[in-house]
C-alpha positions as CSV (number, residue, x, y, z in Angstrom):
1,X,26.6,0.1,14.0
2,X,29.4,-0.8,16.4
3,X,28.3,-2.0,20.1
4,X,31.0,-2.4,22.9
5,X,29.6,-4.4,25.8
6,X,30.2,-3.1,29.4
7,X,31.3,-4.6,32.1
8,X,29.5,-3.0,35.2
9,X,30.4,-5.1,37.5
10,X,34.1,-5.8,39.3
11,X,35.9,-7.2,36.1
12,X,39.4,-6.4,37.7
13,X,39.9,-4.9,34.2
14,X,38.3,-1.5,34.6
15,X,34.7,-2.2,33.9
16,X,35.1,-2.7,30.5
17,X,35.4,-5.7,28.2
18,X,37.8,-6.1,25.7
19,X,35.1,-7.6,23.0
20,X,33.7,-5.9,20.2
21,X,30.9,-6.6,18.1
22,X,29.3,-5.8,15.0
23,X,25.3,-5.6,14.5
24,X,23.8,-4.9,11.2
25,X,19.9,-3.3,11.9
26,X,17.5,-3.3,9.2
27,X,14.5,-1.8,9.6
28,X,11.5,-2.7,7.0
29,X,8.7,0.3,6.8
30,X,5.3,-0.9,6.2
31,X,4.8,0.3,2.4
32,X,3.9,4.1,2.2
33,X,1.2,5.3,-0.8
34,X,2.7,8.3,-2.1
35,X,0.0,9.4,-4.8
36,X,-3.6,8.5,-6.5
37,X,-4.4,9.1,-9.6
38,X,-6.3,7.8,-12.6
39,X,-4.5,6.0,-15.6
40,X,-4.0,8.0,-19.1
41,X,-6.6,5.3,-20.6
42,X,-9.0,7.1,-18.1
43,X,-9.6,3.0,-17.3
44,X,-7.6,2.8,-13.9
45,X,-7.2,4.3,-10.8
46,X,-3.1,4.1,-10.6
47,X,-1.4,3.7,-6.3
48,X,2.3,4.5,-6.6
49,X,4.4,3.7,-3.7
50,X,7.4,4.0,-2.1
51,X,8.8,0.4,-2.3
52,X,8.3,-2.0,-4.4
53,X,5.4,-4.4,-3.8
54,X,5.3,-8.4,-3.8
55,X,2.8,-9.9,-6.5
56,X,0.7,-11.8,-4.3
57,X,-1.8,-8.5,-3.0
58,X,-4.8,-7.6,-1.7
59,X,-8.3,-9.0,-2.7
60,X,-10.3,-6.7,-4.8
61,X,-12.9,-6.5,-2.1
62,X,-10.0,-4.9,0.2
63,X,-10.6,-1.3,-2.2
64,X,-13.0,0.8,-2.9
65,X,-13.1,3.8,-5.1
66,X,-15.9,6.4,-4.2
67,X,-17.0,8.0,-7.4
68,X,-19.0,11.1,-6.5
69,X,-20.0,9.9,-3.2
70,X,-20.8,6.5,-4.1
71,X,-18.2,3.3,-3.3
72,X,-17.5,0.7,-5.9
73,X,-15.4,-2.2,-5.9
74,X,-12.7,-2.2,-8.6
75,X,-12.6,-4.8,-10.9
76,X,-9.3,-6.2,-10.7
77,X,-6.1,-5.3,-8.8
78,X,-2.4,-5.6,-11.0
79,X,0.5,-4.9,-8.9
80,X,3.4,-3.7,-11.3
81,X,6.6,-3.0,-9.1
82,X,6.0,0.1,-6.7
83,X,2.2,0.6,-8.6
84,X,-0.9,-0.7,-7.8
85,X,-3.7,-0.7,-10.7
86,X,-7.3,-0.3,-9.9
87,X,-9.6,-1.4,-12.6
88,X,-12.7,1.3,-12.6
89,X,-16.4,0.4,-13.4
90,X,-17.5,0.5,-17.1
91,X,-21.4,0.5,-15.9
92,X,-23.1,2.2,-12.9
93,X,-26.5,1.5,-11.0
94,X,-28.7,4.7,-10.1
95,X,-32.0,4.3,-9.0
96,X,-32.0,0.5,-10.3
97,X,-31.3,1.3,-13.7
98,X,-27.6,0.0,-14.7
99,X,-26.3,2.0,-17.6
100,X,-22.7,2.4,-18.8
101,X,-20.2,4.4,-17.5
102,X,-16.9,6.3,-17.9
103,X,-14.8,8.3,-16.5
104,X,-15.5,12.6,-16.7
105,X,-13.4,15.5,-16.1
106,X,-16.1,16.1,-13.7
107,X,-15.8,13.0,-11.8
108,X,-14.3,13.0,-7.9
109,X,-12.8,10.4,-6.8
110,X,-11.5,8.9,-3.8
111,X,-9.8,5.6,-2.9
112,X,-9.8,3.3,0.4
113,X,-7.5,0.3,1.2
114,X,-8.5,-1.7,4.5
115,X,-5.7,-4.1,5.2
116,X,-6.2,-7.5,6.8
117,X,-4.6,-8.5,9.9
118,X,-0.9,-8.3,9.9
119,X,0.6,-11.1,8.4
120,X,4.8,-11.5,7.6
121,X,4.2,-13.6,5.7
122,X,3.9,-13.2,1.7
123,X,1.6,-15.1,0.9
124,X,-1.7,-13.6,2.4
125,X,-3.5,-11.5,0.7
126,X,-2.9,-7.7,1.6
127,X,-0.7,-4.8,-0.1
128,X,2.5,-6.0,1.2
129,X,6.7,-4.8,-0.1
130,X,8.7,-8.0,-1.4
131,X,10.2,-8.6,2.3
132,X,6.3,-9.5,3.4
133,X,6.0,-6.3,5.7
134,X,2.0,-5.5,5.1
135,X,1.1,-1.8,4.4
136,X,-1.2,-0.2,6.1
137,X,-5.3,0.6,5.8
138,X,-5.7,4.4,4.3
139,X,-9.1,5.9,3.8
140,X,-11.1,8.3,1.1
141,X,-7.4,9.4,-0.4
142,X,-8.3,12.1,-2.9
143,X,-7.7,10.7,-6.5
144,X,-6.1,13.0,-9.3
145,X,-8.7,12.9,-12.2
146,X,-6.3,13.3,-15.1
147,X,-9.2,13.2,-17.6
148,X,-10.2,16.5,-19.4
């Protein structure tokens, strides 16, 4: 982008200066989620975004993955360049009796992110590209269940 600075005043040189300069603009987009889905291991719920993402990410605690109407916590978070991998319960609690769990063709799922306060910086713990810029919260975002 080329900018030419004006004079608007009386210059005694028309109104316009004679200098010229050159401004570069960058603008850095909060990271964008493009698609949900679950892993070919059935183990994982798998974030793909539109920029790559810096190691240092969100808390577990940030997620949750609503299985059929009911939120869990995922039990890790691995950020792998523009993916995000959501580890999925291997047990489940109804009515007080804890019994293990995987995932069915049946299953719907739905994932939510609730980002922390902005930070620019990278070293706090939120989804965040490898400039720092924090992406946003997004909620109950309809998970593809690839199993069957």
């Amino acid at each position: 982008m080329t900018a030419t600075i004006s004079d608007m005043g009386n210059s005694g040189n028309g109104g316009t200066l004679s200098t010229s300069n050159t401004f570069n603009i960058t603008v850095d987009n909060a990271p964008a989620l493009l698609s949900a889905n679950t892993s070919p291991d059935n183990l994982k719920v798998v974030l793909t975004f539109n920029e790559a993402l810096h190691a240092t990410t969100a808390l577990a605690s940030s997620f949750a993955i609503n299985i059929n109407g009911v939120n869990y916590t995922p039990g890790g978070v691995t950020v792998l360049g523009r993916t995000v991998l959501l580890t999925l319960p291997t047990s489940m609690t109804v009515n007080t009796v804890t019994q293990a769990w995987s995932l069915s063709y049946t299953d719907v799922l739905q994932v939510s992110y609730t980002a922390p306060a902005v930070d620019s910086t990278k070293a706090n713990s939120a989804l965040q590209d490898t400039n720092g810029v924090d992406s946003l919260s997004f909620s109950n975002v309809p998970v593809t269940n690839f199993k069957g």
